[in-house]
C-alpha positions as CSV (number, residue, x, y, z in Angstrom):
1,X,-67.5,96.7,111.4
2,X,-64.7,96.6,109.2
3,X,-62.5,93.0,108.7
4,X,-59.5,92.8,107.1
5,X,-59.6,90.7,104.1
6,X,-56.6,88.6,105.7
7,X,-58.2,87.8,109.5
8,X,-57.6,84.7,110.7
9,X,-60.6,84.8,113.2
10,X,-64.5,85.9,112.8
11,X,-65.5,89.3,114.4
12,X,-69.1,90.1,115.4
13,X,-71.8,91.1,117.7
14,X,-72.5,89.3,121.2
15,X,-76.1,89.7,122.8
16,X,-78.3,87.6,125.6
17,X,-75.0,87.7,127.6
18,X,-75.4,85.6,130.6
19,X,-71.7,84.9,131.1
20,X,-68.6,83.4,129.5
21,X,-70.0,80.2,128.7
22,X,-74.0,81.0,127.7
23,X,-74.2,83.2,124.9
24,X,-75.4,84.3,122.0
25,X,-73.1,85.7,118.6
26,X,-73.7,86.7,115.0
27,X,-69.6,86.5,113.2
28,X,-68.5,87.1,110.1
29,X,-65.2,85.0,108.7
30,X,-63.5,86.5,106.4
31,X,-61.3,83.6,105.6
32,X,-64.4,81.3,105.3
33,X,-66.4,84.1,104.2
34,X,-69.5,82.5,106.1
35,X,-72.2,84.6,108.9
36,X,-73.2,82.6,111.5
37,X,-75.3,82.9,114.0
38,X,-74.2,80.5,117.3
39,X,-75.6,80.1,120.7
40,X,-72.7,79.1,123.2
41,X,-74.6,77.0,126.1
42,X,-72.6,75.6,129.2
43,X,-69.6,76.2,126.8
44,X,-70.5,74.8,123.7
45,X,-70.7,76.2,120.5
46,X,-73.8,75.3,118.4
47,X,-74.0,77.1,114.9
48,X,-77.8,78.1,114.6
49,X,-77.8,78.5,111.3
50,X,-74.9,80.1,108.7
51,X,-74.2,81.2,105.2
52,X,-71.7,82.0,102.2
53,X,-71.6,85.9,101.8
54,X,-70.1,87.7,99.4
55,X,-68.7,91.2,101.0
56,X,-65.7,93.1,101.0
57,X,-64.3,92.6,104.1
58,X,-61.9,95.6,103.8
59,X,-65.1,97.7,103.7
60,X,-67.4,98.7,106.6
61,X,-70.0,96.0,107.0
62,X,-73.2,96.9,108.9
63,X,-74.5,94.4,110.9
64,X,-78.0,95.2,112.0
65,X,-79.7,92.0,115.1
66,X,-83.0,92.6,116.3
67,X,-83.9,89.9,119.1
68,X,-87.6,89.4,119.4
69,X,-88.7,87.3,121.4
70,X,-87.8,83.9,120.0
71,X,-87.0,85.5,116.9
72,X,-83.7,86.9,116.0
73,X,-84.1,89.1,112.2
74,X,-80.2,89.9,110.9
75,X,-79.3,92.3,108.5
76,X,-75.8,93.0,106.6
77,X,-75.3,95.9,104.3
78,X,-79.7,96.8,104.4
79,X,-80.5,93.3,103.4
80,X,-82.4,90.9,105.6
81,X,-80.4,87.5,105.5
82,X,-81.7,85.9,108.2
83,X,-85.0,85.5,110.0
84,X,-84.3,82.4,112.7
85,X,-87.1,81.0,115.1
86,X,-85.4,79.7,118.6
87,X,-87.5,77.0,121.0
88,X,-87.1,80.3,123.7
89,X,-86.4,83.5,124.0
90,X,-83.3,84.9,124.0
91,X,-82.0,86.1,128.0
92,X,-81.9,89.5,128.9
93,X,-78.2,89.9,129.3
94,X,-75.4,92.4,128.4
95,X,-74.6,93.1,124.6
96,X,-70.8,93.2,123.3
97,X,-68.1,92.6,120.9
98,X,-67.2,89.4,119.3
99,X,-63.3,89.4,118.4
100,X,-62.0,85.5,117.7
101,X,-58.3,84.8,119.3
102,X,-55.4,86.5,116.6
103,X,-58.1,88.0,114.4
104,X,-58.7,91.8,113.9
105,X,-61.5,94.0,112.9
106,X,-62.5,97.7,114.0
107,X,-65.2,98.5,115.0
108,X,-66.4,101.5,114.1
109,X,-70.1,102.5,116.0
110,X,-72.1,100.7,118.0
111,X,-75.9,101.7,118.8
112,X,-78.4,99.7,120.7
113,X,-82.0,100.7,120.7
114,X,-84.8,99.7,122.9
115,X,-87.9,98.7,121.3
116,X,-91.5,99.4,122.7
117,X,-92.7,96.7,125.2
């Protein structure tokens, strides 16, 4: 993921997809230059937990989210920042690209992996 140092909106990852208004998104904001991680339920957006980072949003950030279970671990750039307990699991649901109204970012790969059951 790569955000221009100048974006006016967070770009990021969306995962346990259930539909436009349940949700579940790690963004970076380059204009804050915060991470948060939000859960979007009946259409509102509750920050789970966030924090100041220091990266060079014209370089390629890799943003690694591994759900499991009621745990969501997050990494940027190799480094874990983030290990967040939920009360439940995160839905199976579909997996995406989070691109805030008039911002810009590209996106550059985008693997998913399934784990062992």
């Amino acid at each position: 993921l790569e955000i221009p140092a100048n974006s006016a909106s967070p770009a990021g990852l969306v995962f346990g997809y259930v539909d436009d208004k349940n949700y579940y998104a790690f963004r970076l904001n380059a204009k804050s230059h915060l991470a948060e991680l939000i859960r979007c339920e009946n259409g509102q957006e509750n920050v789970l937990t966030q924090k100041a980072i220091e990266i060079d949003f014209d370089q390629i950030v890799r943003i690694k989210l591994e759900p499991l279970g009621k745990i969501i671990e997050v990494e940027l750039q190799h480094e874990i920042e983030y290990t967040i307990n939920l009360e439940e699991p995160i839905p199976e649901g579909q997996l995406g690209l989070y691109l805030g109204a008039s911002g810009s970012a590209k996106f550059l790969a985008f693997v998913i992996e399934r784990g062992l059951p």
